[in-house]
C-alpha positions in Angstrom: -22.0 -117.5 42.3 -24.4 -119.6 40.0 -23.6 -122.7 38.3 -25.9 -126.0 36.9 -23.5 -128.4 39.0 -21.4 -128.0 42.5 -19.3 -130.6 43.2 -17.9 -130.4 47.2 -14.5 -132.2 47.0 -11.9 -132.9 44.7 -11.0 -136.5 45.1 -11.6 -139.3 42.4 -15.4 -138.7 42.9 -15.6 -135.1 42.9 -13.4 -134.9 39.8 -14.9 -138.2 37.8 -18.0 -136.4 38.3 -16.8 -133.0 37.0 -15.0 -134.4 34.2 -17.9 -136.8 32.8 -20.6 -133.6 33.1 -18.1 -131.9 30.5 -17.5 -134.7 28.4 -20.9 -134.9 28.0 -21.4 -131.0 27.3 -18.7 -131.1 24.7 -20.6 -134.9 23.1 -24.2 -132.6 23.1 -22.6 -129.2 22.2 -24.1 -128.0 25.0 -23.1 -125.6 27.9 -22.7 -126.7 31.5 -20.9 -124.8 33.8 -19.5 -127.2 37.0 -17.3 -125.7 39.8 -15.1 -128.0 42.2 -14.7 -126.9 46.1 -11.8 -128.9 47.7 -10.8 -128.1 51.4 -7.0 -129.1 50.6 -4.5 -126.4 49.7 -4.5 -128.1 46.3 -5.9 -130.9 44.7 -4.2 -134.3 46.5 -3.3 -132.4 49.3 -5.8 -134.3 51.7 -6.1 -137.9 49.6 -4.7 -140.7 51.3 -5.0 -144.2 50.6 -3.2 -147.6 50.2 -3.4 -148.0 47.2 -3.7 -150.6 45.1 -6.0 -149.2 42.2 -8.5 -151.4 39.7 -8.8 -149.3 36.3 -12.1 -150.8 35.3 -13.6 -147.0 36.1 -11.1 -144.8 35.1 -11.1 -147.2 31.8 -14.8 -145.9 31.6 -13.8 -142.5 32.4 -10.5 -142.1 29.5 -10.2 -145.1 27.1 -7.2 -143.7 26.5 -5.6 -142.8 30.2 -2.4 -144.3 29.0 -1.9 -142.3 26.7 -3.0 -139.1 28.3 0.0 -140.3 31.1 -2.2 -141.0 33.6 0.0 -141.9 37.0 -0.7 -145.7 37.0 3.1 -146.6 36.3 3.5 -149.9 38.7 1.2 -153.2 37.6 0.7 -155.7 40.2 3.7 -158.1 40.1 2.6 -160.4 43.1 0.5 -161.1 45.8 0.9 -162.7 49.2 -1.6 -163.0 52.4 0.0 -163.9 55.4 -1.1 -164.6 58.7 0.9 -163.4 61.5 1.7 -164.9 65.0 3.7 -162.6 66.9 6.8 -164.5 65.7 6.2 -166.4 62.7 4.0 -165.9 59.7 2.2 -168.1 57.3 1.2 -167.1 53.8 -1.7 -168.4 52.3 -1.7 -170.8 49.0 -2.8 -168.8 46.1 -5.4 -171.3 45.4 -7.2 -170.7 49.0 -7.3 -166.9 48.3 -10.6 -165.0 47.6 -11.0 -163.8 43.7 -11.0 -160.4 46.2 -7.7 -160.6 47.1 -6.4 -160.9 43.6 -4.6 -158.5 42.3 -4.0 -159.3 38.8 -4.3 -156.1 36.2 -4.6 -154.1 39.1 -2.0 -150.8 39.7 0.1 -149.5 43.2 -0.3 -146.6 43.2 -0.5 -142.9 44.8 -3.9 -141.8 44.7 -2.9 -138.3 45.5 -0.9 -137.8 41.9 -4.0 -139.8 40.2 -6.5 -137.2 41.9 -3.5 -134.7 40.6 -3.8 -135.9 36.6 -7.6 -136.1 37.1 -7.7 -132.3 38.2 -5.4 -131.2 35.1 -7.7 -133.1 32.6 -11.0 -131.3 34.4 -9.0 -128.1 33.8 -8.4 -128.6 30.7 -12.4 -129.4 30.1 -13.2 -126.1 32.1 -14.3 -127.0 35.1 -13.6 -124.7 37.8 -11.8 -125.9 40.5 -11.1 -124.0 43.7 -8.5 -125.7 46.3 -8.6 -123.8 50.0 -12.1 -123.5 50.0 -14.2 -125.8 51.9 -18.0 -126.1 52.0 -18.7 -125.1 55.2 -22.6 -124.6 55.0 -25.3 -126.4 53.2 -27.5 -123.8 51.7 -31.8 -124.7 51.2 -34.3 -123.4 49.2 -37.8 -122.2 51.1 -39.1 -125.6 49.6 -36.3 -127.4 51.7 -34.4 -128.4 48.5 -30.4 -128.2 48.5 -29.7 -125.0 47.2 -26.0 -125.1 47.1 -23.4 -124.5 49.6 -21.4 -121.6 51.4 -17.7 -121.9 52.1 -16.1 -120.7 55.4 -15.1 -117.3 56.4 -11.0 -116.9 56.4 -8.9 -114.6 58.7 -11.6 -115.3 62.1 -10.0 -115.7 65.2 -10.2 -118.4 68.2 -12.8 -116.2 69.5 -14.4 -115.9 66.0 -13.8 -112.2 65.7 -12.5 -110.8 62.0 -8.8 -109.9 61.7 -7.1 -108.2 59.3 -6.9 -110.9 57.0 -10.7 -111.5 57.2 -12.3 -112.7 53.7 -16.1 -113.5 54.2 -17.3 -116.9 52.6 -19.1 -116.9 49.5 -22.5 -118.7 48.3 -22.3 -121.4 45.0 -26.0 -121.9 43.9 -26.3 -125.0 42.0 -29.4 -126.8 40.1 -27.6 -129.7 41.8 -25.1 -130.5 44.1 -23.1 -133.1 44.2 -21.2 -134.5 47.7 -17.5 -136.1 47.7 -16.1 -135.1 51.0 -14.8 -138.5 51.2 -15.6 -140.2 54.5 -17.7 -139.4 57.3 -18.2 -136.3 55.2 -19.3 -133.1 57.8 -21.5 -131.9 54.8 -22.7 -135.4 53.8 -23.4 -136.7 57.7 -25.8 -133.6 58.3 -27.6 -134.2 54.6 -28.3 -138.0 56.5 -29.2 -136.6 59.1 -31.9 -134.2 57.7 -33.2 -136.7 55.0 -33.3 -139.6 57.0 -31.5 -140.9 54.0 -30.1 -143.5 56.4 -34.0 -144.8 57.2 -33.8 -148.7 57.2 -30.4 -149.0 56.8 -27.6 -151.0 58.8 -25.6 -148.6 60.6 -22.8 -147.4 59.1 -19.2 -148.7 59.9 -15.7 -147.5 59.7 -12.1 -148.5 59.9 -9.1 -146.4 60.7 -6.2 -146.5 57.6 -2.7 -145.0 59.2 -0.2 -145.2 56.3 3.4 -144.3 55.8 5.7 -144.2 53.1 9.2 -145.4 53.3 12.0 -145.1 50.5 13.6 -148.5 50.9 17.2 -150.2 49.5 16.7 -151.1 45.8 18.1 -154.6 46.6 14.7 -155.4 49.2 12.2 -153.2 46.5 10.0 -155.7 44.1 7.9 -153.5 42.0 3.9 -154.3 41.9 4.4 -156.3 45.1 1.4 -156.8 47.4 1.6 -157.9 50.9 -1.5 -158.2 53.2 -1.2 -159.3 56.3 -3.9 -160.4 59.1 -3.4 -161.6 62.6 -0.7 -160.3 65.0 -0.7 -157.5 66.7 -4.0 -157.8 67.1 -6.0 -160.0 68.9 -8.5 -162.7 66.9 -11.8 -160.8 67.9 -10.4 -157.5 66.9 -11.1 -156.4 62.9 -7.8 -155.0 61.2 -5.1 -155.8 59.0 -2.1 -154.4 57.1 -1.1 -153.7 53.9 2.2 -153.5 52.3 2.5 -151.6 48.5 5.8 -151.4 46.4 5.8 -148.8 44.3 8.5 -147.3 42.2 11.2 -145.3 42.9 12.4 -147.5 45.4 9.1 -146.5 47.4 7.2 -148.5 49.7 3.4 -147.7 50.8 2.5 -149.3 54.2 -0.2 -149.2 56.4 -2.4 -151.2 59.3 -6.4 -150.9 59.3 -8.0 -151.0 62.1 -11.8 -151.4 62.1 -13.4 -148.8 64.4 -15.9 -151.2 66.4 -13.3 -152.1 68.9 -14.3 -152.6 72.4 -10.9 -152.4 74.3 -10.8 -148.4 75.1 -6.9 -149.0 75.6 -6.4 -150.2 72.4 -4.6 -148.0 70.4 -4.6 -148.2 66.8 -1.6 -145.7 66.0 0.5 -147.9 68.4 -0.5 -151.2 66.9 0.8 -150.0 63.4 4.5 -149.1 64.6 4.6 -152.5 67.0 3.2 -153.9 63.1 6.2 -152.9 61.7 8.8 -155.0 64.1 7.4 -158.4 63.1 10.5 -160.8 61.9 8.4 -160.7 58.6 8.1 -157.0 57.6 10.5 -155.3 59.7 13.5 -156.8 56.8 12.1 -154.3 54.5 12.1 -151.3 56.1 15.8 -151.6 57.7 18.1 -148.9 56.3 15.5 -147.1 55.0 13.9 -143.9 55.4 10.8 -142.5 56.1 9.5 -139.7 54.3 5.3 -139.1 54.8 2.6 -140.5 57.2 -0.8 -140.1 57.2 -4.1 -141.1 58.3 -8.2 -141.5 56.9 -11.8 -143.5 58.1 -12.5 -145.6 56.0 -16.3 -146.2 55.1 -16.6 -150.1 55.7 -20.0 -150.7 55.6 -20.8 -152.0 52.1 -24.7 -152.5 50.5 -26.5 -153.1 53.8 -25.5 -149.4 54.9 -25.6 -147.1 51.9 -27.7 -144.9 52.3 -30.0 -143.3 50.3 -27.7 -141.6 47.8 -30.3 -138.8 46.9 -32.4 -135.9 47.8 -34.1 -133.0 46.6 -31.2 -130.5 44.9 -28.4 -132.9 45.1 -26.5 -136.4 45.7 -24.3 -138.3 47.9 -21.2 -140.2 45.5 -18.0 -142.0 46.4 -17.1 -142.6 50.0 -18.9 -139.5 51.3 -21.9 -142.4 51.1 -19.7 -145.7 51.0 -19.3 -147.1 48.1 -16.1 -148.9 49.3 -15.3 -153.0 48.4 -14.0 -153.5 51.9 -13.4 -157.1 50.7 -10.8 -155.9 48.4 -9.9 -153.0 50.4 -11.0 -150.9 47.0 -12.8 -147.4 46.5 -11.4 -145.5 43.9 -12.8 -147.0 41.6 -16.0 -147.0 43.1 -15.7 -143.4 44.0 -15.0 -142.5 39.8 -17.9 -144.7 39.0 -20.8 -143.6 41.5 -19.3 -139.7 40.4 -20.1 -140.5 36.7 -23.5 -142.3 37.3 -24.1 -139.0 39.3 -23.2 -136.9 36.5 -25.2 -139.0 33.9 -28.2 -138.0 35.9 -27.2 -134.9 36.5 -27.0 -133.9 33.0 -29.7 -135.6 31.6 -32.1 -133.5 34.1 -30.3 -130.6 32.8 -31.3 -130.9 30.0 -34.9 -131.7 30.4 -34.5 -127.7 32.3 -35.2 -129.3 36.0 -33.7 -128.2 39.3 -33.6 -128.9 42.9 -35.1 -132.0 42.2 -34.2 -135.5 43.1 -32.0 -137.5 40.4 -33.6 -140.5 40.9 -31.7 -141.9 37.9 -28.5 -142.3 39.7 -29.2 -144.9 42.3 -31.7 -146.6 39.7 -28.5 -147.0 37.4 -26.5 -147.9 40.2 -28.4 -150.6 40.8 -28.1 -152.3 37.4 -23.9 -151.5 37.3 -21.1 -153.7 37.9 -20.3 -151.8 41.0 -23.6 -152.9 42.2 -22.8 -156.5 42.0 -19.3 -156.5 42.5 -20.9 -154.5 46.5 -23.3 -157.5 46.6 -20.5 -160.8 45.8 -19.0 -158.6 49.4 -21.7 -157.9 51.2 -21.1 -160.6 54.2 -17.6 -159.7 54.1 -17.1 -157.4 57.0 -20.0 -158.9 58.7 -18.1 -162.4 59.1 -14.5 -160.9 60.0 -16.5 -158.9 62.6 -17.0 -162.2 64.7 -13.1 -162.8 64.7 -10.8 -163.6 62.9 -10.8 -167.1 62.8 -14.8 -167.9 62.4 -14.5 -165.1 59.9 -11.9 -166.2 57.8 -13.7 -169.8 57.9 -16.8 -168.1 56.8 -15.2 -165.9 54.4 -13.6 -168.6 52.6 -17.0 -171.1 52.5 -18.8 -167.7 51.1 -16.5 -166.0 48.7 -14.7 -169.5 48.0 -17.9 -171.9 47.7 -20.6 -169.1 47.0 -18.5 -167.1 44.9 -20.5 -164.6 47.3 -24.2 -165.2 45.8 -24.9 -167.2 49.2 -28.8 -167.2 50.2 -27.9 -164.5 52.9 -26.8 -161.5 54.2 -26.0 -160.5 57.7 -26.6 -157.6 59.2 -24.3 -154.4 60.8 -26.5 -154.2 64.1 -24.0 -151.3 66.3 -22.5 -148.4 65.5 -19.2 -148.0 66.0 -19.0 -145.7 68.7 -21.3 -148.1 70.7 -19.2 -150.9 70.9 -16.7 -149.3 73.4 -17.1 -151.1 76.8 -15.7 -149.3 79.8 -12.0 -149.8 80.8 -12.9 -151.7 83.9 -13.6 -154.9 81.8 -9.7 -154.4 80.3 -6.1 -154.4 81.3 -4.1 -151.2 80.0 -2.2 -152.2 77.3 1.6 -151.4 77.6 2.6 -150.4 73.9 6.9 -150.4 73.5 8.9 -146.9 73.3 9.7 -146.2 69.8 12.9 -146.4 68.6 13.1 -143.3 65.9 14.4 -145.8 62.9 11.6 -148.6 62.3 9.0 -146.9 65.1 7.7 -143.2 66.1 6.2 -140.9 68.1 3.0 -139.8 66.7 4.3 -135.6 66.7 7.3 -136.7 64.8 4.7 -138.7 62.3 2.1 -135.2 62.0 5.6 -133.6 61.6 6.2 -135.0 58.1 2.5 -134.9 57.6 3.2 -131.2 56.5 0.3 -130.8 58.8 -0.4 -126.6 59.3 -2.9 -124.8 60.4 -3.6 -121.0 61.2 -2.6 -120.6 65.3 -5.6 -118.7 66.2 -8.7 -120.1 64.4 -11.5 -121.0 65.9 -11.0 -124.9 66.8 -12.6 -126.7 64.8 -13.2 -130.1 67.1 -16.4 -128.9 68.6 -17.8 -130.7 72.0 -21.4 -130.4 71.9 -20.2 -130.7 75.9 -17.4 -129.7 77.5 -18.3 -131.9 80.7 -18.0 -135.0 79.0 -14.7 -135.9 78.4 -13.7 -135.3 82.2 -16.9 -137.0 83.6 -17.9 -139.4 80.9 -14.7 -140.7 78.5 -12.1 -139.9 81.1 -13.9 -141.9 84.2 -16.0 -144.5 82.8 -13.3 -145.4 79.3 -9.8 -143.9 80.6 -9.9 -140.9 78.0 -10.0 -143.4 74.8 -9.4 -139.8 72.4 -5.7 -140.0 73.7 -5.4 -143.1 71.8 -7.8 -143.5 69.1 -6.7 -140.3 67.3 -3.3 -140.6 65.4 -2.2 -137.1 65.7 -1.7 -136.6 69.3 -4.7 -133.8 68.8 -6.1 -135.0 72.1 -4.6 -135.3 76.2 -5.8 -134.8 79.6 -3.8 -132.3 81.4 -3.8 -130.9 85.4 -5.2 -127.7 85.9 -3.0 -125.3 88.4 -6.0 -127.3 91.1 -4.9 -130.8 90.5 -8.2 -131.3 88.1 -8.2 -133.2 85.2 -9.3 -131.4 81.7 -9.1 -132.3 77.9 -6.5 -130.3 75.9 -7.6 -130.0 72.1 -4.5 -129.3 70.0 -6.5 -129.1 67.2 -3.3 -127.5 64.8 -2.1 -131.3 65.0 -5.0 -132.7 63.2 -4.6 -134.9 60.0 -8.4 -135.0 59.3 -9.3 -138.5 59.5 -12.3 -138.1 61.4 -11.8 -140.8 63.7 -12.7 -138.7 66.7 -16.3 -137.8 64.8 -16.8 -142.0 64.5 -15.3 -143.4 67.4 -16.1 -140.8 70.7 -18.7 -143.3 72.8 -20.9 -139.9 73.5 -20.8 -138.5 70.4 -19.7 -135.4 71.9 -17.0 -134.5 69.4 -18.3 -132.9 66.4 -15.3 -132.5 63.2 -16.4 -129.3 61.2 -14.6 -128.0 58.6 -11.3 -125.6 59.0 -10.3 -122.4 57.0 -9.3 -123.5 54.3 -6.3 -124.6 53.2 -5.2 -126.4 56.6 -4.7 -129.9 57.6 -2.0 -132.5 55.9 -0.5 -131.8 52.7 0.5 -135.3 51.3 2.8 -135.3 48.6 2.8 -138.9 47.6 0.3 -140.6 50.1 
């Protein structure tokens, strides 16, 4: 199938782009056909996030999104920042707070119904979108040019033979092609890769986001109230925090982040979130209520010093598929809608000049001069700081955001990867994590349970090792098997063969695709590729 523009993914990104290429078809009276591949069985069905949402580019996008009933229903009523001890908490002045961590004009919202209403408004401007069809293949021209992609193959079995149900993939050729897989993209890490688009940059850096959502009693719910939280459970040189969204409906988003350059291999980041929720602070909220979805996404953390290049010949990298995320304000929505129009700008103007398979060079030139641009730059030392713990961080945070108003005549450098900041479990004492209790705290099956989590028994797995030795003889002896832990789907455990040896069990049909595993794995050994189509969470209000 031909088309001027491919978008891969059909989150805010994907879809801002989409939209904006047809708005400015229709402005022009011009033709452009654009096509949207999303992996989810639907559009939202794989989009998690906190979230607390700033409008500024969906304003951009629809002057009028109010009136077109855009989902944004919940303003920002309050904000408090506490820091928590293990038994008491201590909320900070609203004078002492960051402009970051203000909320004010800002929406709670679900970003899954947002990406919902964005896909019914591409619709209705033609775009073709196609939920249960992930890229699964970039496709190159002889010149080595992007020339599109190819989605999987459905109805292949474990052993990657065709069954009855067998549908063979198809190839979208694109004069461009645009990449919002979201993050750690398996589409977008391999363009890096080949491009060296990643060539004097920091390393990247990512965070885990686990998130449940809790229908509460109406006399504890506060509409457009915002809760962070820093401190307790974690300890002061580990990077994380909480969150804590009402929305309506008597409906309560919450979550922990944990960033993913931890060194304690026993840590586990699932486990911190549910002891989270029993501090004498938070736990008031969710008592005789109910739980209805859980969740779990990386986050891309790693701000201006490790963007990468966003371009290449035939195509570009947008949203958090390259990491356009305001850690600072825990924020990428709107910098996902804004990078995915900038990209589109481009995208049609060399359309129109009849070029193809080029590089849009116009898009990261543009990005440069936007507000997204310098809002990256005022929180560019932001993670940096709070990677040096928490209290030296928040010291220097304060002196830079506070007193700098972040212009300060500096910026510090990400100098690891995540995945090489694991030290080996001989330097640490196991951590014992309480039993949970089924009404405030879970298991992590019963939590993929109401993930809505499915997919097909028999296909091929797709959590690759690049080798099978190493879990047993590398992450097993020398780091005490940290995929049991890090992952928040119970997708990996080491089992005894019928000889008494160890071995790691994949159960890949638990996975919620968050990529950790791709990030965090200290060999790199564990390679996420896409599914058939259609698998993984389906989040209804996440």
């Amino acid at each position: 199938m031909e088309y001027d523009v491919v978008i891969v993914g059909g989150g805010p990104a994907g879809l801002a782009s989409a939209i904006r290429l047809k708005q400015l078809a229709a402005e022009r009276g011009r033709e452009v056909s654009v096509c949207v591949l999303e992996k989810g069985g639907e559009l939202g069905a794989h989009i998690l996030s906190g979230a607390v949402m700033d409008p500024r580019a969906l304003s951009e996008l629809f002057p009028d999104w109010k009136a077109r009933g855009a989902p944004l229903n919940t303003p920002v009523s309050e904000d408090r920042f506490l820091f928590l001890s293990e038994t008491g908490a201590r909320a900070t002045p609203a004078f002492m707070l960051p402009k970051a961590l203000s909320n004010h004009g800002n929406y709670v919202v679900s970003l899954a119904n947002v990406v919902r209403w964005l896909g019914q408004q591409a619709e209705a401007l033609g775009v073709e979108v196609f939920p249960g069809f992930p890229a699964a293949e970039v496709l190159y021209n002889d010149d080595g040019s992007v020339k599109g992609v190819a989605t999987g193959n459905m109805g292949v079995n474990r052993q990657g033979e065709p069954t009855d149900a067998f549908q063979l993939g198809m190839e979208l050729h694109a004069r461009y092609t645009l990449f919002a897989e979201g993050s750690r993209g398996n589409l977008g890490k391999q363009l890096i890769a080949r491009y060296e688009l990643d060539k004097g940059k920091d390393p990247q850096t990512y965070a885990i986001g686990i998130k449940e959502l809790w229908e509460i009693d109406p006399a504890k719910h506060k509409p457009g109230l915002v809760v962070h939280t820093a401190g307790w459970p974690l300890d002061a040189s580990t990077y994380g925090g909480s969150f804590l969204y009402h929305l309506d409906n008597n409906q309560v988003a919450v979550g922990f982040i944990v960033g993913l350059a931890y060194q304690n291999p026993y840590l586990s980041p699932y486990e911190e979130f549910q002891r989270y929720k029993t501090h004498p602070a938070i736990r008031g909220f969710f008592e005789g209520g109910k739980r209805i979805s859980y969740g779990a996404r990386a986050i891309t953390a790693g701000g201006l010093q490790s963007l990468p290049k966003t371009v290449f010949p035939g195509g570009a990298l947008i949203g958090c598929d390259a990491g356009f995320l305001n850690v600072s304000r825990i924020k990428g929505s709107h910098g996902a809608i804004k990078t995915g129009m900038l990209a589109a700008d481009a995208a049609f103007a060399a359309l129109g000049e009849e070029r193809r398979h080029d590089e849009l060079t116009s898009y990261p030139a543009a990005f440069a001069q936007s507000w997204l641009h310098e809002e990256l730059h005022v929180a560019r030392n932001f993670k940096p700081w709070m990677s040096k713990g928490l209290y030296l961080g928040t010291l220097m945070t304060g002196i830079d955001q506070i007193l700098f108003r972040g212009k300060a005549p500096w910026t510090l450098r990400h100098k690891h990867a995540d995945h090489e900041c694991l030290r080996p479990a001989s330097e640490f004492t196991p951590i014992v994590y309480p039993k949970p209790d089924g009404k405030l705290t879970f298991d992590r099956l019963s939590s993929v349970f109401i993930s809505n989590t499915n997919h097909a028994e028999d296909q091929p797995v797709h959590l690759t090792l690049k080798n099978a030795s190493v879990p047993v003889n590398v992450n097993l002896a020398t780091y005490a098997g940290p995929e049991q832990r890090y992952c928040p789907a119970g997708v990996y455990e080491f089992v005894k063969t019928d000889a008494g040896q160890d071995r790691l069990q994949i159960n890949a049909q638990n996975c919620v695709h968050c990529k950790t595993c791709d990030i965090k794995d200290p060999a790199q050994n564990i390679v996420w590729v896409t599914p058939e189509g259609g698998g993984g969470p389906n989040y209804p209000n996440m």
